[in-house]
C-alpha positions in Angstrom: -86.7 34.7 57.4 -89.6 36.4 56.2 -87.5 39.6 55.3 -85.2 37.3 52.9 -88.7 36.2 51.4 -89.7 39.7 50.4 -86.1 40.2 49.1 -86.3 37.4 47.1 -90.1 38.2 45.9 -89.1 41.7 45.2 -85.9 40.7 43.2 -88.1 38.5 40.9 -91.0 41.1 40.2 -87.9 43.7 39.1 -86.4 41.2 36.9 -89.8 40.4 35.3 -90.2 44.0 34.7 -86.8 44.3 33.4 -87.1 41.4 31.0 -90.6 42.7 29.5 -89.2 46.1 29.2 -86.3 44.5 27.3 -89.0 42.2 24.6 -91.3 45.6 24.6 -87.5 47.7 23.1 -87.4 45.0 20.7 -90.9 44.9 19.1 -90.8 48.5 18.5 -87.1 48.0 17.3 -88.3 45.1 15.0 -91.9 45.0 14.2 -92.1 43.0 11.5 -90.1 39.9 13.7 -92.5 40.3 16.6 -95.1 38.4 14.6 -94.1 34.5 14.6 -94.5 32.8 10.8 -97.7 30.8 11.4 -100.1 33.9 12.0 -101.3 35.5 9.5 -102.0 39.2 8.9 -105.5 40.4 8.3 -104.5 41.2 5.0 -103.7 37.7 4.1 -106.7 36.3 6.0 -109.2 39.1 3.9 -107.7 38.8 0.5 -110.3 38.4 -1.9 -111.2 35.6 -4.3 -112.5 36.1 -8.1 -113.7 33.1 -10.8 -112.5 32.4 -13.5 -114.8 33.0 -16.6 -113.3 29.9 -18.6 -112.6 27.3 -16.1 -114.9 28.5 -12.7 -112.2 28.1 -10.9 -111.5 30.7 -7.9 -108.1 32.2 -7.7 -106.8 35.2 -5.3 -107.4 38.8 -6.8 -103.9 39.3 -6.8 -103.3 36.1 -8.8 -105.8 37.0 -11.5 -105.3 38.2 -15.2 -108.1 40.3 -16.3 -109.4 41.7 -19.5 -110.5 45.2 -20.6 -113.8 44.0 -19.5 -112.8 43.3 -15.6 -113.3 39.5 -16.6 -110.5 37.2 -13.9 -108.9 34.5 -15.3 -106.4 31.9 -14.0 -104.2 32.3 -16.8 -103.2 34.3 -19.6 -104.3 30.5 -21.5 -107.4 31.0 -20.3 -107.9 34.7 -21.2 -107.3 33.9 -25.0 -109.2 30.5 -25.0 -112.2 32.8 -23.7 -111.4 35.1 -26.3 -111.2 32.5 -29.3 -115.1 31.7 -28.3 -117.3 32.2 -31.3 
């Protein structure tokens, strides 16, 4: 009876190893599927955020329009409007 058990036990611990062995082929196969969709990277967490010099609002760096001065705007509306000032 109790040698069935340890059968049994050590049938289960090798299929365990087997079947993380399998998923570890995979991620390195695959990395960019590893990740499920709803975490995010830690360069979409970090991305920084810049105002915009006619409206104040704050849009993502990489959604800015800037001047020759470095000045972020929301849009390329905005850019001329802050241009037109007198």
């Amino acid at each position: 009876m109790i040698v069935r058990l340890i059968v049994f036990i050590a049938i289960f611990v090798i299929g365990w190893w087997l079947y993380r062995q399998v998923l570890a082929f995979q991620r390195t196969k695959n990395p960019s599927k590893s990740h499920s969709p709803s975490k995010t990277t830690e360069k979409d967490a970090q991305e920084n955020m810049v105002r915009c010099e006619q409206c104040k609002i704050h849009v993502p760096r990489s959604h800015a329009i800037h001047d020759q001065e470095a000045n972020a705007f929301c849009s390329k509306e905005h850019l001329q409007a802050f241009h037109k000032k007198p």
